[in-house]
N, C-alpha and C positions, 0 to 999 in steps of 0.2 A: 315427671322426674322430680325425685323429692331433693329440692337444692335448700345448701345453708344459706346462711347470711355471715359474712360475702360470702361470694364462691368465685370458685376456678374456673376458667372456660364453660361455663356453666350453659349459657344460650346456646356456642356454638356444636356443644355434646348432642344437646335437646334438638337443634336442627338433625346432626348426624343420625340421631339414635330413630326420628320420628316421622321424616322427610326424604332424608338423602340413603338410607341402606337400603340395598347393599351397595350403592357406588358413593362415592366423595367424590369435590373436588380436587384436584389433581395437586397432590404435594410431595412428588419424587419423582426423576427422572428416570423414567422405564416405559415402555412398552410392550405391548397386548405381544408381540414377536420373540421378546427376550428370554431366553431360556435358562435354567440356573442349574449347577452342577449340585448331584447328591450332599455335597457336602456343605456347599451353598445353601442348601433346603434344610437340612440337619441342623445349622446354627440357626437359621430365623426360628424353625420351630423347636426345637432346646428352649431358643427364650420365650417362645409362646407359652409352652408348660409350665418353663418359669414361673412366668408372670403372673398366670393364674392360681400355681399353688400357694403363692407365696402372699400377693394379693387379696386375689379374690373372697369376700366377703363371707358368700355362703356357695362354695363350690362343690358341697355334696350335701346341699339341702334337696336335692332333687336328684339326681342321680347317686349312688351310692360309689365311693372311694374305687372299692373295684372293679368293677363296671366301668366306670372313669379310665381308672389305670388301663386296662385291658383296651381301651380304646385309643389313650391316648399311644401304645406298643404298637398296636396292630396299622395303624396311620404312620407310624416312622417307618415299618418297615415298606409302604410302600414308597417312600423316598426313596428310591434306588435308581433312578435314573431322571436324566432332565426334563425338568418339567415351568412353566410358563406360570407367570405371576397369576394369572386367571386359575390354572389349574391346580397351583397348589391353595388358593384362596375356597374352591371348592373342596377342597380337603378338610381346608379349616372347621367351613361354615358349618357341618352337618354337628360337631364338636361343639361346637359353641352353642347350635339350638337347643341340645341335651340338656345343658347347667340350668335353663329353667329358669333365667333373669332375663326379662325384657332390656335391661339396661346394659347390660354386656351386647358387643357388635365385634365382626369383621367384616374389613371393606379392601375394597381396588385401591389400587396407588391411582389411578386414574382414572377420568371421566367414563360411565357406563358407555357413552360413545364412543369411545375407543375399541368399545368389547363387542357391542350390539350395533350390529347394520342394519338388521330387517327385524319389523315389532308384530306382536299381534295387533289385528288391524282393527279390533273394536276394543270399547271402555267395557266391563263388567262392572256389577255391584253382586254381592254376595248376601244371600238371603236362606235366613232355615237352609242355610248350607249349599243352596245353591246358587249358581257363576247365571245372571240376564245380562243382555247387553243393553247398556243404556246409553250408549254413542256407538257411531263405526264411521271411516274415515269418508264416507260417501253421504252419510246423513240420512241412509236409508231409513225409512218410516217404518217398512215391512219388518225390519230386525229389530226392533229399537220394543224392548219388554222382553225378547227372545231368552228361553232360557237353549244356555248351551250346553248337550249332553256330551257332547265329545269332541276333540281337537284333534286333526289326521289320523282318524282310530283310536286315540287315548280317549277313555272315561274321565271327565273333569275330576269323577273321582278319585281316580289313580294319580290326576295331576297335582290336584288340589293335596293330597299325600304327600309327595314328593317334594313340592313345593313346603308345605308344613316345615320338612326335615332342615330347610337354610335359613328358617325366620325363629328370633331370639322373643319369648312370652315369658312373661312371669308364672312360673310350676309349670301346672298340665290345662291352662288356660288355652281356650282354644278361640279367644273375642277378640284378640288382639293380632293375632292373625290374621282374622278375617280382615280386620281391618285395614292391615298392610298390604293385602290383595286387594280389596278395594283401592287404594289409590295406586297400587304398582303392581297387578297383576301380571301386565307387558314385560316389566322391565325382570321380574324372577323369571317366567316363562325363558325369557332369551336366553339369560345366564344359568338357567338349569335344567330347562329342556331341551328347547334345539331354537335354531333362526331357519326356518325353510323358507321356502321362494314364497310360495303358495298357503295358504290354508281351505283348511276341508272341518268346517263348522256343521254337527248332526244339530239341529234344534228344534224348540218344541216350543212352537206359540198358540197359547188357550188349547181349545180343543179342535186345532186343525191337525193333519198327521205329520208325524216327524218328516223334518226336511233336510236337502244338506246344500248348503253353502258355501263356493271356492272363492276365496278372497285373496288377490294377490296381498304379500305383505308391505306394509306402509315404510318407508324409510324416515316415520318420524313420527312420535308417541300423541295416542288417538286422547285428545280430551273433550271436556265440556264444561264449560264452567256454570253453568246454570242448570243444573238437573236436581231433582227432590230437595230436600230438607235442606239439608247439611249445608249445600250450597246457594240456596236461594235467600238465608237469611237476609236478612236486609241491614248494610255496613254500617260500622258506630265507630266513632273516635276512642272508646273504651272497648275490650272485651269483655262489659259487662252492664249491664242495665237492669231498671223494675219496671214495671207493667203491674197497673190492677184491671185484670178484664172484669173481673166485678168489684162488689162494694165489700167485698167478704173474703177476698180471694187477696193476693198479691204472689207474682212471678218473678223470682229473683233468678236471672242469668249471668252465670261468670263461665265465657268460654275458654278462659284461659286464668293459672294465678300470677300471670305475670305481665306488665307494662313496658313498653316499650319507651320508657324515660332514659336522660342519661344517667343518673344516680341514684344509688340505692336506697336513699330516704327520701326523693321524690316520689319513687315509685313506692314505699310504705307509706308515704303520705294522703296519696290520693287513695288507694285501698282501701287505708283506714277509715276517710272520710266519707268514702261512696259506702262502705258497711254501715256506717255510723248513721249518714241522712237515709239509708233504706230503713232500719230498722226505729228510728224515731217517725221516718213518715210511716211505718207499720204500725206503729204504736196509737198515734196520732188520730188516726182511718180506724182505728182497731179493726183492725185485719184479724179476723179469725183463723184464716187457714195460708201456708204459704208454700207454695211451689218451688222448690229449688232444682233449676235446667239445667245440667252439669254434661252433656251429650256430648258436645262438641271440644271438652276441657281435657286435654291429652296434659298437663301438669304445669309446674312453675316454680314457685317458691315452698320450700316444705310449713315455713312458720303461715303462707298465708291460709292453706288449710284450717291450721290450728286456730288464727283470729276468725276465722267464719264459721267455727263449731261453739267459740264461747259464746257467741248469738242465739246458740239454739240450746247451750249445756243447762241442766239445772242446781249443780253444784257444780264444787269445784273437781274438775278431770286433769287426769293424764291421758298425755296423747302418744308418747315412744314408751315404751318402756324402757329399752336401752338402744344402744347404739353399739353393733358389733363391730371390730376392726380385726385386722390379721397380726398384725407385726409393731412394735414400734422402732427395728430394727433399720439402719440402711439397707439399701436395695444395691445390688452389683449390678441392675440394668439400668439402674435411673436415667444414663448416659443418650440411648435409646427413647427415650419418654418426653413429655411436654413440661416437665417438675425439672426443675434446678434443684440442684445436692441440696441448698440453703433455704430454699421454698418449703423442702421436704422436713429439713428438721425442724425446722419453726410450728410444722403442723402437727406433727406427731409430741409435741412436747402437750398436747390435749388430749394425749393418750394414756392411760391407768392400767396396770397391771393387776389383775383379780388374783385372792389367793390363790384358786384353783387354773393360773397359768395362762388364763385369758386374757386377749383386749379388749377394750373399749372406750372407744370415744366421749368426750363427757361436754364440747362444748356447744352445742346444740341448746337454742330455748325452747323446744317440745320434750328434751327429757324433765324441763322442772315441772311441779305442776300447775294447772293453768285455773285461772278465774273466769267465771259468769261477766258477762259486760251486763250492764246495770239494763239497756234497755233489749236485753234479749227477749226474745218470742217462744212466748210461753204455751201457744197452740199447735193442733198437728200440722205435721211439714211432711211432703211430700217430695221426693228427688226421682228425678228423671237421669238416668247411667245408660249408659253404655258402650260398643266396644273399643269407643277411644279415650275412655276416662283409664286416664294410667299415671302413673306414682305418687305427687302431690293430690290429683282426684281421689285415687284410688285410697289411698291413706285415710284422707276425710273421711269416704264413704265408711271405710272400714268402722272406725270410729262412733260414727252416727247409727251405724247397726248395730254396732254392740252395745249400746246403751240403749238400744229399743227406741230414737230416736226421731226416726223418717218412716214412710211408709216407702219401699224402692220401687219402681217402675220404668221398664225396659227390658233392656240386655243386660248380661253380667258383661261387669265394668271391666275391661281390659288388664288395667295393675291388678297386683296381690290385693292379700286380705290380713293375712297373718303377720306376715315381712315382706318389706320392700327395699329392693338396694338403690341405692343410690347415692347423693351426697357430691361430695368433691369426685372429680372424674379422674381417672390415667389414662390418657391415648399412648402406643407405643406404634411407633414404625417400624416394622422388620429392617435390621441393615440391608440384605440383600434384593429381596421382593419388591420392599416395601410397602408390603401389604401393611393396614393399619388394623391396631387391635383397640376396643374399648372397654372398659373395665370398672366400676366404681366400686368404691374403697371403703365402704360401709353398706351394714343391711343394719336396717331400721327395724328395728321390733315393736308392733303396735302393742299399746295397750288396750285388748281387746280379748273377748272371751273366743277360748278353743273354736278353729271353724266347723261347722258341722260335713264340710266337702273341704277336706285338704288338698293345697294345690289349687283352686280356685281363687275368683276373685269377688265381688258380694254381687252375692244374686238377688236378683228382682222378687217382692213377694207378689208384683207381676209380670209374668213375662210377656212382653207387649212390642211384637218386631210388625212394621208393614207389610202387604204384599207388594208385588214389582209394579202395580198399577195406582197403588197408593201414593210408595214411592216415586215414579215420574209427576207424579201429577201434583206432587210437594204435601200432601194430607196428612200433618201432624197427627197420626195415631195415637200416639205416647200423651201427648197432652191433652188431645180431645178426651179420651179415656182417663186421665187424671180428673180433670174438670168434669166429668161424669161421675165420678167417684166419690170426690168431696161432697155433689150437690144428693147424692146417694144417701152419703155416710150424714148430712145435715139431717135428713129427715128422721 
């Protein structure tokens, strides 16, 4: 998530948007039972439309105006009769995956337990598009790499569709999806397929012949905390460290651009400082070549992107181009929202009106332009992406490819490439459902040359995913293969 300095509720958006959707914690008095009358439903969604046309940053950067309209008509009318906070939440969601911003969400007034009794009873990881299970609530051995072809006669691939249509990606990005099935495959299955008693799993391990499966379902969500990569790193007080596994090499990893301090120039302080002694002890070593691990870095701060590009910049760059906004106008929902009337105009008074009728936002330190830090790293650099680098990551990444900077390897990175929204956030609660909506109030325009795949986000110049036995067995692919490359490209 590409956040200012300061920002608004800014963590707890980043929790919502990256952890908790499609359910929240619970912040209105309703229940899964509660059903609301036509007209009931017609006002929360009136302000739903609202919000978005009036708001929303780039609401037909990806689907087109009409198309929109036509959708948003054809969804009112089936308000016609009562319907259940659950089920008009499902109305919402398919609407919202459309817009094409990972950082827009809707969610439950309440706990997913409230909604979901019974879960799929194993963990999946998703691979070259296909659902293995890599936990099941019994610890079975025999399943455990199984790839799953089907779920009580559904085609993972029909599911995996379906599922698609309630999860919010940046364009026509499909990494970032994946990635939200990876950790909550369970939890969209319940809420947009079915809760059955039973399941009936067809699966295909190596080259034994397909088999099938009946798993009673579990009354509580299948994890594992120790399985491949992702999670067997090994824990640090920072999300961020260097490593020289040789004398030639140096590994800079930031799994996150943000610290868990209480103050916001604490937390620029330390940043700046761990940038600072990496790249003098780089200098120091003279480090030829350097690794930046970015896999794990789902976003943080938008300027901290920007100070770890002028490490690797050769002149002086821009990094936004601009800053789009909608309105500097009051809003007649604000009442509704987590903004006070006085919060709101203090913020919009950073807002410019262009000849030609537009907004934009202007107080942002990535629209100025930005400087080379004295001991940036003048050799090739190598980044490791993929599909949970999104807004702050993704922004970087964007940045360091356009200037021909990195050599990429992995998956395509989760966030955009082009534009990224984000910024200051608006949550709004429906009065009546109170289903919640999320929305941010700026799309960031990178300075960056036209994508060559619009709607993506930066691809790999290799694309480098494990298979499901790599992955259990934690074998850094992505880097082994780096590290093979560099000692390649030396010779």
């Amino acid at each position: 998530m590409a956040l200012p300095l300061p920002m608004k509720s800014a963590l707890v958006v980043l929790v919502i948007l990256l952890t908790l959707l499609p359910t929240h914690a619970q912040t209105a008095k309703t229940t899964p039972e509660n059903a609301f009358t036509p007209q009931q439903l017609q006002q929360d969604f009136g302000l739903t439309r609202q919000l978005f046309e009036m708001m929303h940053p780039a609401l037909y950067d990806v689907i087109a105006k009409e198309k929109l309209d036509r959708l948003w008509d054809s969804t009112s009318r089936l308000l016609d009769h009562k319907l259940t906070a659950f089920e008009f939440f499902n109305l919402l969601s398919p609407i919202i995956s459309q817009l094409g911003c990972g950082h827009t969400g809707v969610g439950l007034p309440t706990s997913e337990r409230e909604y979901i009794n019974r879960y799929v009873p194993v963990k999946v990881k998703f691979l070259r598009g296909k659902a293995y299970i890599i936990a099941d609530q019994d610890n079975d051995p025999s399943l455990l790499g199984s790839e799953v072809l089907s779920i009580n006669g559904q085609p993972m691939t029909v599911i995996t569709a379906e599922l698609f249509k309630h999860i919010s990606t940046d364009g026509i990005n499909s990494a970032n999806r994946y990635f939200h099935l990876d950790n909550k495959f369970d939890l969209y299955y319940g809420l947009h397929i079915a809760q059955p008693d039973t399941f009936r799993l067809l699966i295909r391990s190596g080259n034994k012949p397909d088999s099938v499966v009946i798993l009673p379902a579990t009354t509580k969500r299948v994890t594992r905390s120790k399985v491949g990569l992702i999670s067997s790193s090994p824990k640090r007080d920072r999300p961020f460290s260097i490593s020289l596994p040789n004398a030639e090499t140096a590994v800079l990893t930031i799994d996150q651009f943000y610290i868990a301090l209480d103050d916001d120039k604490s937390k620029e302080t330390v940043y700046k400082q761990f940038l600072d002694s990496c790249f003098t002890l780089i200098r120091q070593k003279q480090v030829r070549n350097l690794v930046i691990d970015l896999r794990k870095n789902s976003g943080g701060y938008g300027t901290w992107g920007a100070w770890l590009y002028a490490y690797l910049a050769e002149k002086p760059f821009n990094y936004y181009k601009e800053a789009v906004v909608t309105t500097n106008q009051d809003l007649p929902f604000i009442q509704y929202t987590d903004w006070k009337q006085t919060e709101y105009r203090d913020y919009v008074k950073d807002i410019t009106k262009t000849p030609s009728g537009q907004y934009r936002w202007t107080a942002h330190d990535n629209l100025k332009m930005q400087q080379p830090q004295p001991t940036r790293f003048n050799g090739p650099v190598y980044i490791l992406i993929g599909r949970k680098c999104f807004s702050t990551t993704a922004e970087f990444c964007a940045v360091a490819y356009s200037n021909k900077r990195a050599t990429f390897i992995g998956e395509e990175t989760g966030g955009g490439y082009y534009s990224i929204n984000g910024g200051d956030m608006m949550e709004m609660i429906l009065p009546n459902t109170k289903v919640k909506l999320v929305i941010p109030m700026r799309k960031y325009v990178m300075a960056v040359e036209s994508p060559s795949s619009p709607g993506h986000g930066t691809l790999p110049d290799y694309w480098i995913e494990p298979t499901i036995s790599e992955f259990l067995s934690g074998k850094d692919v992505e880097m082994n293969f780096t590290l093979a490359l560099i000692k390649k490209n030396r010779k």
